[in-house]
C-alpha positions in Angstrom: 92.2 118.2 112.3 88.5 118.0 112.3 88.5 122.1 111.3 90.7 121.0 108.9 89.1 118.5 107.2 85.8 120.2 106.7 87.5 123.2 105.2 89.5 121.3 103.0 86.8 119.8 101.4 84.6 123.1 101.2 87.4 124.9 100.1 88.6 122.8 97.7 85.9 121.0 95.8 87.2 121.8 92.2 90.2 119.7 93.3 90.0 115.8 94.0 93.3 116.0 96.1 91.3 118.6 98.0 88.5 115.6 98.9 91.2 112.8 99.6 92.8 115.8 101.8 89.4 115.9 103.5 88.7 112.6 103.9 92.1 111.5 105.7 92.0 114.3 107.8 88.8 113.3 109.0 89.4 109.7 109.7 92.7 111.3 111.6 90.5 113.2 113.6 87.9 110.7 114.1 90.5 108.7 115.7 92.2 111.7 118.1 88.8 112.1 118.8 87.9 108.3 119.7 91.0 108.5 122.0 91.4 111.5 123.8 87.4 112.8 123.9 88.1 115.7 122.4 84.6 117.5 120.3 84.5 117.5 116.8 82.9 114.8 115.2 80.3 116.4 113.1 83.1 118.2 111.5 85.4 115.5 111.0 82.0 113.5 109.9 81.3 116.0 107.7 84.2 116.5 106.1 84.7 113.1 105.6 81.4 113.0 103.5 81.8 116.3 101.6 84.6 114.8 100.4 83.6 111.4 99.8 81.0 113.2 97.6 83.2 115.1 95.7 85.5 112.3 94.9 82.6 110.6 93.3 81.6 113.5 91.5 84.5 113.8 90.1 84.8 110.2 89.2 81.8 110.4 87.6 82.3 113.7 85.5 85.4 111.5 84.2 83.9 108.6 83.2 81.1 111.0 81.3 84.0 112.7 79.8 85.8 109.4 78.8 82.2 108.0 77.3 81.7 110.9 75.5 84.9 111.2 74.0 84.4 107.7 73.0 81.2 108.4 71.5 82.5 110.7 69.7 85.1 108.9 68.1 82.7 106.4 66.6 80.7 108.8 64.8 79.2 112.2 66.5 
């Protein structure tokens, strides 16, 4: 889950499911990994934030998208 979580939110970054995909595969795996000791955290860790970042970029893109449009409205 770990693999999968990284690659999911490297291969996916256009996408926001892609970054939710990545960061609840990587809380999934952080948990397998708290309980049976298997290795992978610094994927699952990085996963998680590579997606967290995404998400946010993508928030952000849409609220400049929405203010623009707005701006716009009132008078380029």
């Amino acid at each position: 889950m770990a693999i999968a979580s990284f690659v999911s939110a490297l291969a996916l970054p256009i996408l926001p499911l892609g970054s939710i995909a990545a960061i609840v595969l990587g809380i999934l795996a952080l948990n397998r990994i708290g309980r049976t000791g298997e290795r992978g955290q610094g994927l699952a860790t990085a996963g998680i934030v590579l997606g967290a970042i995404v998400l946010l970029l993508v928030a952000l893109a849409l609220v400049l998208l929405a203010f623009a449009g707005w701006s716009c409205r009132n008078g380029c």
